[in-house]
LOPAMAR-734466 format. One line per 4 residues: number of its first residue (from 1); for each residue y, z, x of N, C-alpha, C. Coordinates in nm, 2 decimals. Atoms other than C-alpha are relative to their C-alpha. Layout:
NUM	Y/Z/X/Y/Z/X/Y/Z/X  ...
***
This chain:
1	0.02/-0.12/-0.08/1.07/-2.37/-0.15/-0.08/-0.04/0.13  0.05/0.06/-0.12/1.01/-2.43/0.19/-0.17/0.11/0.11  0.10/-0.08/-0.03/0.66/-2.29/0.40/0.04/0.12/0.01  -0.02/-0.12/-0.08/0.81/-1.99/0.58/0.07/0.11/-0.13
5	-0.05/-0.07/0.07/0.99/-1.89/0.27/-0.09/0.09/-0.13  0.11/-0.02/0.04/0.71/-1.90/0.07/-0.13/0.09/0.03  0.05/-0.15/-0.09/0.54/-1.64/0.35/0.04/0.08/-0.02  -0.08/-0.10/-0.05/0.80/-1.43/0.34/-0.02/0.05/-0.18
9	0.01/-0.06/0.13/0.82/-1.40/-0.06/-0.18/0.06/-0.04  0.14/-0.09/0.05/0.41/-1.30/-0.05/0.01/0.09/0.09  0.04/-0.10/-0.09/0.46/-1.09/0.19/0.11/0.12/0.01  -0.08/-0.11/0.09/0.77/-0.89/0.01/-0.13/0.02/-0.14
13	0.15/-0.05/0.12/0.46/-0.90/-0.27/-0.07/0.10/0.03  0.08/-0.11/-0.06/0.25/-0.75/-0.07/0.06/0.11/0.05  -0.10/-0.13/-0.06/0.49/-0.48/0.06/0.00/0.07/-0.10  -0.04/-0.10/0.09/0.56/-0.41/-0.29/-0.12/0.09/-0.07
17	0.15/0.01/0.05/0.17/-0.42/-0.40/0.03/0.15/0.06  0.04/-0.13/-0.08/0.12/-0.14/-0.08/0.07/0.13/-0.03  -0.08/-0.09/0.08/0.43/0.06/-0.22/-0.07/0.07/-0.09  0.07/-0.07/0.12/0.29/0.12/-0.56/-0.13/0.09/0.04
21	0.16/-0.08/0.02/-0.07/0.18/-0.43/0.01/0.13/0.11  -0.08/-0.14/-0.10/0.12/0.48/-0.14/0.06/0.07/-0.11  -0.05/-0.08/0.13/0.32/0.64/-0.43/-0.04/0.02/-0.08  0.08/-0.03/0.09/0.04/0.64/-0.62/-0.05/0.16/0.06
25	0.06/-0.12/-0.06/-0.13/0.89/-0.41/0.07/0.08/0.06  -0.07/-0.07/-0.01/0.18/1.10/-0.34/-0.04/0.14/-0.08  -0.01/-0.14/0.03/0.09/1.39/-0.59/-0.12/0.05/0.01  0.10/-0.13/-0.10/-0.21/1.50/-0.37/0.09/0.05/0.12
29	-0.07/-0.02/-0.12/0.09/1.60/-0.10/0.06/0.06/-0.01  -0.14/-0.05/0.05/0.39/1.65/-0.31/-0.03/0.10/-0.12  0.03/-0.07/0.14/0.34/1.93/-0.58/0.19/-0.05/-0.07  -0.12/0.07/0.08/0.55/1.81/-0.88/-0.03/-0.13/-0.04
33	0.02/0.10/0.00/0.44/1.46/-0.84/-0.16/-0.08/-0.09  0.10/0.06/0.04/0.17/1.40/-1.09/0.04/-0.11/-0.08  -0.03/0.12/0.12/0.34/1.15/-1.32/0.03/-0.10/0.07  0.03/0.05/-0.07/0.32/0.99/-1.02/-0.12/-0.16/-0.01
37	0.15/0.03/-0.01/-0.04/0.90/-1.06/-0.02/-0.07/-0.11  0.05/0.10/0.09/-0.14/0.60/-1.23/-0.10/-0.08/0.01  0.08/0.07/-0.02/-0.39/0.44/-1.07/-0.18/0.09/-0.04  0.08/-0.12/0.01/-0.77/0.61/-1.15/-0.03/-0.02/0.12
41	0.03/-0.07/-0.11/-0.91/0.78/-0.91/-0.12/-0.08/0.03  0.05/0.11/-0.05/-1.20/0.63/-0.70/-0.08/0.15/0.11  0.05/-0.13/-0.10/-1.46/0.84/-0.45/0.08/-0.10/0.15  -0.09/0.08/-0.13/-1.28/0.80/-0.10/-0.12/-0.08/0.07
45	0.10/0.12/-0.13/-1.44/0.52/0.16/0.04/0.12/0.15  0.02/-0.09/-0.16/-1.54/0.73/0.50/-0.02/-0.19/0.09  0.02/0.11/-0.15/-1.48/0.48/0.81/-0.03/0.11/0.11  0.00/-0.08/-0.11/-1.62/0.63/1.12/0.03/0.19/-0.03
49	0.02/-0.10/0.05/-1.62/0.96/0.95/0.17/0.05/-0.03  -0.17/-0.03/0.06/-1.21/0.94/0.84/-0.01/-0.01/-0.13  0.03/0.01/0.16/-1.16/0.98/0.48/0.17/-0.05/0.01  -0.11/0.09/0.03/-0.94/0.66/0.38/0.05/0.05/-0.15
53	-0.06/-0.05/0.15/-0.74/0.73/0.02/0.09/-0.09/-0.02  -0.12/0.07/0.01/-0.50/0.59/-0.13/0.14/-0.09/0.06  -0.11/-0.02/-0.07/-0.22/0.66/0.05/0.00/-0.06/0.13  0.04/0.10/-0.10/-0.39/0.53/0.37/-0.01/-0.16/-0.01
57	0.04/0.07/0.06/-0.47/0.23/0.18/0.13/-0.10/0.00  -0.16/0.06/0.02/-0.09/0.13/0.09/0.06/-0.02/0.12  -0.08/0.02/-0.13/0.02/0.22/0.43/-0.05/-0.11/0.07  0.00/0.09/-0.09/-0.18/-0.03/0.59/0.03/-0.11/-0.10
61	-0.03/0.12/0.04/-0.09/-0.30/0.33/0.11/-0.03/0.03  -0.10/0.01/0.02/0.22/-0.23/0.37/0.11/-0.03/0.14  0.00/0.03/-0.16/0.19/-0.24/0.76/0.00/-0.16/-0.01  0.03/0.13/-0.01/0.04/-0.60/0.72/0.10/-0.09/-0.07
65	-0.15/0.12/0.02/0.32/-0.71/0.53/0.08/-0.01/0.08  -0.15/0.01/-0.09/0.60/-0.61/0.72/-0.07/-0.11/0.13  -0.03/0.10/-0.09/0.41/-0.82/1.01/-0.02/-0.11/-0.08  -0.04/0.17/0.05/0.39/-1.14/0.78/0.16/0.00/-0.03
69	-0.11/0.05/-0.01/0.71/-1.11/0.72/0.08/-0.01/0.11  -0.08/0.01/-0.12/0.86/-1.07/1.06/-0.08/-0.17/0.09  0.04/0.14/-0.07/0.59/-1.40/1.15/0.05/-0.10/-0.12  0.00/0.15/0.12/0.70/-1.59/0.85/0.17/-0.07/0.03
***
């Protein structure tokens, strides 16, 4: 397995990682979606007075993959 490919496969990981931990916190959004919910719950992290969650959480991982994989 060559370097760049070897990027690109952690960084489909990490995509999939960010996935799960976004879909996790879909049934605070979507009514219907509790069996959803697998991860336990957690008190949210305040940055600059924003309340991060879950769902924020995945999205940016999910952000940082797609750019390793477009640099890998």
């Amino acid at each position: 397995m060559t370097r760049s490919r070897g990027r690109l496969a952690f960084a489909v990981l990490l995509f999939i990682v960010g996935l799960a931990i976004f879909v996790d916190d879909l049934h605070d959004f979507l009514p219907g979606m509790e069996w959803l919910h697998w991860m336990p719950d957690f008190n949210p992290i305040y940055i600059l007075g924003f309340h991060l969650q879950h769902l924020y959480i995945g999205g940016l991982i999910m952000l940082v993959a797609l750019i390793m994989a477009a640099y890998a």
